[in-house]
C-alpha positions in Angstrom: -118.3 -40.7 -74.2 -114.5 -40.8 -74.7 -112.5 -41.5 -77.8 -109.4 -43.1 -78.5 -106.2 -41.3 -78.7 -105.5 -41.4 -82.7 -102.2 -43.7 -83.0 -98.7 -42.5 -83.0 -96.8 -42.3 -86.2 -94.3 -44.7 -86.5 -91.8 -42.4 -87.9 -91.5 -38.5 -86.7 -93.1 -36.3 -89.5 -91.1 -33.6 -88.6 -88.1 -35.9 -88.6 -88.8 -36.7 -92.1 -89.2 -33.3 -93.0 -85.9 -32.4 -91.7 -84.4 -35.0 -93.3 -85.7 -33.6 -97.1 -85.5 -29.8 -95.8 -83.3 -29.2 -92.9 -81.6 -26.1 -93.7 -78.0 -27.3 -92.9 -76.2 -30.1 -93.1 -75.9 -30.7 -89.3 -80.0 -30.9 -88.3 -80.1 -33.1 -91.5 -77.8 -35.7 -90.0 -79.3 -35.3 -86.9 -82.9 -36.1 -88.4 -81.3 -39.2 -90.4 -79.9 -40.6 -86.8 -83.0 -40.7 -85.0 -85.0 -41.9 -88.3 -82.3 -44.6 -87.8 -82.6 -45.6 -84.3 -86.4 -46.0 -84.7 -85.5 -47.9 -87.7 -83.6 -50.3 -85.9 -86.1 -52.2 -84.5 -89.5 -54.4 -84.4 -92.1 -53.1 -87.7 -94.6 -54.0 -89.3 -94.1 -55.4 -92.5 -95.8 -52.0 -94.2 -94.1 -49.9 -91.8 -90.6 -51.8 -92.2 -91.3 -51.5 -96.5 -91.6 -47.7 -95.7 -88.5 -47.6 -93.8 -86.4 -49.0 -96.6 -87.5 -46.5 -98.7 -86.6 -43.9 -96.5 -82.8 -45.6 -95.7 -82.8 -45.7 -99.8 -83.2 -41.9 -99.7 -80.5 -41.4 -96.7 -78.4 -43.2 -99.0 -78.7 -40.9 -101.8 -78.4 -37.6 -100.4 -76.1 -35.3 -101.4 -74.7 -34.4 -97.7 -71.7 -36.4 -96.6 -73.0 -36.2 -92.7 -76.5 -37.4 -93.5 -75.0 -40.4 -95.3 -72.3 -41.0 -92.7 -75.4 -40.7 -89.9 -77.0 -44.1 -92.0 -73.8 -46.2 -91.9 -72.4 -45.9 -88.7 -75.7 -45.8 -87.0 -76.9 -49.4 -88.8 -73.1 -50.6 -89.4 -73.9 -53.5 -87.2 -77.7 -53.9 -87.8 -78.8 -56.5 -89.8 -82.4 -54.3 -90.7 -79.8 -52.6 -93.5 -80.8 -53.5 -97.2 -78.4 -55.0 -99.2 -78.9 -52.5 -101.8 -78.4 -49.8 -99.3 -75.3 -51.7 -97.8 -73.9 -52.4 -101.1 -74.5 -48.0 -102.4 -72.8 -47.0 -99.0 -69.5 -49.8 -99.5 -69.1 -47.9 -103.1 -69.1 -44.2 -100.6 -66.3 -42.2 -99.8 -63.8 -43.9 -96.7 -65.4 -43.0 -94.0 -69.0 -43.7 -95.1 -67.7 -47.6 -97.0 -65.5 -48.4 -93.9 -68.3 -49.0 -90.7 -70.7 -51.3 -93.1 -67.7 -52.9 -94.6 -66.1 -53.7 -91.5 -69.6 -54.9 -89.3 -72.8 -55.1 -91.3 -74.3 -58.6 -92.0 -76.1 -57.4 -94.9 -73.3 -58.5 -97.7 -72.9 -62.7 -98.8 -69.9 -63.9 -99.1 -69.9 -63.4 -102.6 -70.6 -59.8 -102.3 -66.9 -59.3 -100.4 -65.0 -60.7 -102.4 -66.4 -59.1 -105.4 -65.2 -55.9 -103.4 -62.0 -57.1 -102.5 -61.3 -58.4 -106.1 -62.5 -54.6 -107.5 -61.8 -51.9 -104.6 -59.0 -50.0 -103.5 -56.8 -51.1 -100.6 -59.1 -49.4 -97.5 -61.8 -51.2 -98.5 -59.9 -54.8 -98.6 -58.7 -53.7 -95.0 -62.2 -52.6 -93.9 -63.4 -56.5 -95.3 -60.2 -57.9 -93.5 -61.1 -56.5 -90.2 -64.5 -58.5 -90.2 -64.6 -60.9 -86.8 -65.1 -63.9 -89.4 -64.3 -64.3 -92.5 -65.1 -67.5 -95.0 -62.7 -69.3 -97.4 -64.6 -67.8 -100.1 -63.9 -64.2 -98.8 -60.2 -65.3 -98.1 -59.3 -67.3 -101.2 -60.3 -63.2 -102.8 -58.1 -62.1 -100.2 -55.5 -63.9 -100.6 -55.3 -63.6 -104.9 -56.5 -59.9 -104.5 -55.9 -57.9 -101.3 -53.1 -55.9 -100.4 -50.5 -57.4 -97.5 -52.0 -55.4 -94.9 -55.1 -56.6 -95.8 -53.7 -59.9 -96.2 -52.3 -59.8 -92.7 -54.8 -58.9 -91.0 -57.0 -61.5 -92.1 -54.2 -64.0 -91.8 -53.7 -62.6 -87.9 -57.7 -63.5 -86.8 -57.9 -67.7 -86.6 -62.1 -66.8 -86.9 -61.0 -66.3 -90.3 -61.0 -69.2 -92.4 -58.3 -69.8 -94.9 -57.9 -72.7 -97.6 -54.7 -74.8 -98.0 -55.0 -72.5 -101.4 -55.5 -69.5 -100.0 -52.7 -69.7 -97.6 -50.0 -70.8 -99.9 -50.8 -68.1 -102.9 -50.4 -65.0 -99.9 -46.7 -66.6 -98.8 -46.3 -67.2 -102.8 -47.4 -63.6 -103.2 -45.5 -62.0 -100.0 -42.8 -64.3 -99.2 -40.5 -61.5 -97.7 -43.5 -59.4 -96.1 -43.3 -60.4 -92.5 -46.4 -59.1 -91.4 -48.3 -61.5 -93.8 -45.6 -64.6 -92.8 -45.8 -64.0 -89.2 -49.7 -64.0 -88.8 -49.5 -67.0 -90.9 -46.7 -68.8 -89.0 -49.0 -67.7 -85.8 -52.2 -68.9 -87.1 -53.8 -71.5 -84.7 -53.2 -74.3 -87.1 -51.7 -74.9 -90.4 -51.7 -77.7 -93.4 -48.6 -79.1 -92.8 -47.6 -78.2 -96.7 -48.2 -74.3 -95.8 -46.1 -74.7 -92.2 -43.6 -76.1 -94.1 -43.4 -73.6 -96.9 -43.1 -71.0 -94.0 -40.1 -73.0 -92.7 -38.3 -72.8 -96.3 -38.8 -68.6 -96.4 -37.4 -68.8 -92.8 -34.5 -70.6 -93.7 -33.9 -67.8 -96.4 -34.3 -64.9 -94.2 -31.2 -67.2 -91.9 -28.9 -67.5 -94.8 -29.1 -63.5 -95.3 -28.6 -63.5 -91.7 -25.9 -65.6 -91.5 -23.8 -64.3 -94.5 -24.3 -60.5 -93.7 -23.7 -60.8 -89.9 -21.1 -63.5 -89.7 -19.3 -63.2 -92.9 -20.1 -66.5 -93.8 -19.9 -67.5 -97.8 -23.3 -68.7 -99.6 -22.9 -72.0 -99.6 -21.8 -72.4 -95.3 -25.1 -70.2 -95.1 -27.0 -72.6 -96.8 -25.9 -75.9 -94.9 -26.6 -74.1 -91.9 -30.1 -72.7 -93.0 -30.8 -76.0 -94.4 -30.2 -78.0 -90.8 -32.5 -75.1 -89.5 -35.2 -76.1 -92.1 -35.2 -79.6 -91.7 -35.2 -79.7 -87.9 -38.1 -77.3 -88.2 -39.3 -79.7 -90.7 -39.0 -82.9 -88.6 -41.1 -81.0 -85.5 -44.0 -80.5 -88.3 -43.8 -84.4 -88.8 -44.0 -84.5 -84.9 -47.0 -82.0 -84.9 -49.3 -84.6 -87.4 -47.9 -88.1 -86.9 -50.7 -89.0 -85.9 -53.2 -87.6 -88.1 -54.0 -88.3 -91.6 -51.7 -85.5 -93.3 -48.3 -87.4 -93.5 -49.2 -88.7 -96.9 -49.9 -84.9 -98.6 -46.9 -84.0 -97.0 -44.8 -86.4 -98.2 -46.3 -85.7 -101.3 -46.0 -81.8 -101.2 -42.2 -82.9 -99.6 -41.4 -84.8 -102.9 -42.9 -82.3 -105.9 -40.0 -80.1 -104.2 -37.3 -82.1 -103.8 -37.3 -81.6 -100.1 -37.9 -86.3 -99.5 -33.7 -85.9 -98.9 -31.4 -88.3 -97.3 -30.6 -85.9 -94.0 -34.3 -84.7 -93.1 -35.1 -89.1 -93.5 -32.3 -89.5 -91.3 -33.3 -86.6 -88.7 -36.9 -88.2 -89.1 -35.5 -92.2 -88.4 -33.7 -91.1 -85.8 -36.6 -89.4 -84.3 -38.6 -92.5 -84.3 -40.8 -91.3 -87.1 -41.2 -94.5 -89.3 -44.6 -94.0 -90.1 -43.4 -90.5 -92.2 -40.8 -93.0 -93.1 -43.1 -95.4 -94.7 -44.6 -92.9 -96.4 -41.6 -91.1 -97.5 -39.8 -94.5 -99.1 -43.3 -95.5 -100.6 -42.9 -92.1 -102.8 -39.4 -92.3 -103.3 -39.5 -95.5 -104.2 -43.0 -95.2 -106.3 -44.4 -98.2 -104.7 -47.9 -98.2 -102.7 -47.9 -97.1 -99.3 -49.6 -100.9 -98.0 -46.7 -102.3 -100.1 -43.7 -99.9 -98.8 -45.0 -101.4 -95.5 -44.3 -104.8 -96.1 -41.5 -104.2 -97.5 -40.0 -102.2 -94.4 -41.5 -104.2 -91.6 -40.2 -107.3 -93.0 -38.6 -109.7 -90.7 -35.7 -111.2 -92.9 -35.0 -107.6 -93.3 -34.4 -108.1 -97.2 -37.5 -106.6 -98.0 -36.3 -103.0 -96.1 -32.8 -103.6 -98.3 -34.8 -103.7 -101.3 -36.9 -100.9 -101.1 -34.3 -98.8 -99.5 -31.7 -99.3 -102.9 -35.1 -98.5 -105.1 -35.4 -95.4 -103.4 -32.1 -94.0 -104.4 -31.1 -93.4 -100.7 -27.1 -93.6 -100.0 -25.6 -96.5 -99.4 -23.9 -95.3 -96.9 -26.5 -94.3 -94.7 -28.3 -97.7 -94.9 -26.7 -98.6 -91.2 -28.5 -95.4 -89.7 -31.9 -96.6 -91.1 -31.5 -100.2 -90.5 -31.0 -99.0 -86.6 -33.8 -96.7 -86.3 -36.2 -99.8 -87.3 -34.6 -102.0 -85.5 -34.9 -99.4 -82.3 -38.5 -99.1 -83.4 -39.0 -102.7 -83.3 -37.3 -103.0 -80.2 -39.5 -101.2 -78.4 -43.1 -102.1 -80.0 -41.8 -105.7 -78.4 -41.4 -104.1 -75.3 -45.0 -102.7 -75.3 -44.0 -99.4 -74.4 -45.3 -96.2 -75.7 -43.3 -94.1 -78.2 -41.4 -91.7 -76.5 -39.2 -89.4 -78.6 -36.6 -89.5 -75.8 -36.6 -92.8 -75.1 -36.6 -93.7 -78.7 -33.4 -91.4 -79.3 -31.7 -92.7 -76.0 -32.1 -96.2 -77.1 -31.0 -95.4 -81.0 -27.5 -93.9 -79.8 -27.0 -97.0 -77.7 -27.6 -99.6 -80.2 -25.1 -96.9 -82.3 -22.6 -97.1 -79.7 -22.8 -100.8 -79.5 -22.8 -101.4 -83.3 -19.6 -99.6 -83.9 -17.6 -102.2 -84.6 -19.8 -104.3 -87.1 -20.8 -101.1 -89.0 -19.1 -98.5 -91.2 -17.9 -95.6 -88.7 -18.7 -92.9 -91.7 -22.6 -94.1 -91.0 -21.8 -94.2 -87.1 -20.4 -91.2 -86.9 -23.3 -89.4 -89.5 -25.8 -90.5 -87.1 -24.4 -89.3 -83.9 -23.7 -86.2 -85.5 -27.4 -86.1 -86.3 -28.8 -87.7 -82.6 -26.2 -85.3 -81.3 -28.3 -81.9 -82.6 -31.5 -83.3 -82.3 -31.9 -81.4 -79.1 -30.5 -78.7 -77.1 -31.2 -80.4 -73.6 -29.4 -83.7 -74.1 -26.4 -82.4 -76.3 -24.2 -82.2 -73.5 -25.4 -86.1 -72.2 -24.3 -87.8 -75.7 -20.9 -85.9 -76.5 -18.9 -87.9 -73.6 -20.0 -91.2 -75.5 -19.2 -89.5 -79.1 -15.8 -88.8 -77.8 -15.7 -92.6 -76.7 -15.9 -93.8 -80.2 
């Protein structure tokens, strides 16, 4: 009569006992990274109670190698108590850093309460996660350190609120680290890549006055044109999605609605911003402003154009861009930037002699730098004038 082999032990006794009693530091790590390893896998509901018990004394012990041994070994495993995960994030850098960085263990909640209470290694070690939520980021964002800011801001699997990403430029505004991963993030709120184009335009006019000698306020018309052509390709970017409304709106609250970037934006074909733009100006509904604009007579455009506070001298340049606009939705044709502009410095040209030439002249200035490609096309007819 045979009898059955007695079953193994789930866990090594002697790798237990090594783990209490090990004589050095070394064979105690050792023990801790093989208890580990077995860990790491398929048990019994008994067995895996028993092996949280054991990870909770790992956790506890007073050698710096046995504790290391637990967190980079289960750094990435998701068998790692939150208890345990949350002891070894309070450890010493090198122990904090591996669970920090990979283990699932934490919520959401639980990283940000870190970021918002820990020193700047930890924020990084959080930062350096492959995903990130807005609840982590908006921490982030109030709380880390610009390093740890910028490396979240550099990983588009982190997700970042319209909030979040305005308080780190409002917080870092000269940091270039943090503005450059932002300004290379995948996509932006138009309010936040617009922001970024104003700290831009700053880092120009320090440019431009220590490099070419130029006074404060040359610098500042230059940076300003840089600004609002940046601006006007962010209107290009979401013409055709729902955000031209919040960024009129964020445009507005900081007094950035003015006369040159609507001009730039007309003569770019960009009525719809328009709308928008003369609907806030104006403080008239957007359905309203639209009337109003697209009216035939063209008395309606007149009148919400003097309620806006717009010059009066650049009425002429508006009045063409719609009437370009129009032009073209008669023709059925598609909007095409170039073809819009081509057909906007012809009916400039044409209308030279019924229109004041201050108006002509502003807008062929402003065709004329809408582009670096066809600059050298419209000067000829510039000089014609």
């Amino acid at each position: 009569m045979t009898t059955s082999a007695s079953p193994q032990p789930t866990f090594s006794n002697s790798d237990i006992r090594a783990l209490v009693r090990g004589p050095t530091d070394d064979e105690r790590a050792a023990a801790a990274y093989r208890l580990c390893r077995r860990i790491d896998t398929d048990l019994s509901d008994s067995d895996r109670a028993a092996a949280n018990e054991i990870l909770r004394v790992m956790a506890q012990d007073a050698a710096e190698l046995v504790r290391r041994a637990l967190s980079v070994t289960l750094r990435s495993s998701d068998v790692l108590p939150r208890d345990v995960a949350l002891k070894l994030a309070e450890d010493v850098e090198s122990i904090a850093t591996p669970v920090l960085t990979f283990s699932p263990a934490f919520s959401d909640e639980d990283l940000a309460d870190i970021v918002r209470r820990t020193d700047v290694l930890r924020q990084i070690a959080v930062a350096k996660r492959a995903q990130l939520s807005e609840t982590v980021t908006d921490a982030l964002s109030a709380h880390g350190a610009a390093e740890a800011v910028s490396i979240a801001a550099a990983n588009d699997q982190a997700k970042f609120s319209e909030s979040g990403l305005s308080n780190c430029l409002k917080r870092f505004p000269e940091h270039i680290d943090v503005t450059s991963a932002i300004a290379y993030r995948n996509a932006l709120p138009p309010a936040v890549a617009e922001a970024l184009v104003a700290l831009v335009s700053e880092d120009v006019q320090r440019h431009l006055a220590t490099t070419y000698k130029l006074t404060k306020p040359q610098a500042a018309v230059v940076a300003g044109e840089t600004r609002e052509r940046a601006t006007v390709d962010i209107i290009d970017l979401i013409a055709n999605t729902e955000d031209i409304p919040e960024f009129v709106r964020h445009l507005k609250s900081r007094d950035r609605l003015t006369p040159s970037l609507l001009v730039r934006a007309a003569t770019c074909g960009q009525i719809k911003f328009l709308e928008h733009a003369l609907a806030a100006l104006a403080a008239v509904p957007h359905h309203r402003a639209w009337l109003l604009i697209h009216d035939a007579g063209g008395s309606g455009f007149k009148a919400i154009y003097e309620r806006s506070g717009l010059p009066k001298r650049l009425f002429t340049a508006f009045r063409l861009a719609l009437d370009t606009f129009h032009g073209l939705a008669l023709d059925g044709r598609a909007y095409d930037p170039k073809i819009f502009q081509a057909k906007m410095l012809e009916r400039a040209l044409t209308q030279a002699t019924v229109a004041p030439s201050e108006d002509i002249d502003y807008l062929i200035k402003r065709l004329d730098a809408l582009d670096d490609g066809s600059r050298m096309r419209r000067r000829p007819m510039a000089r014609a004038i």
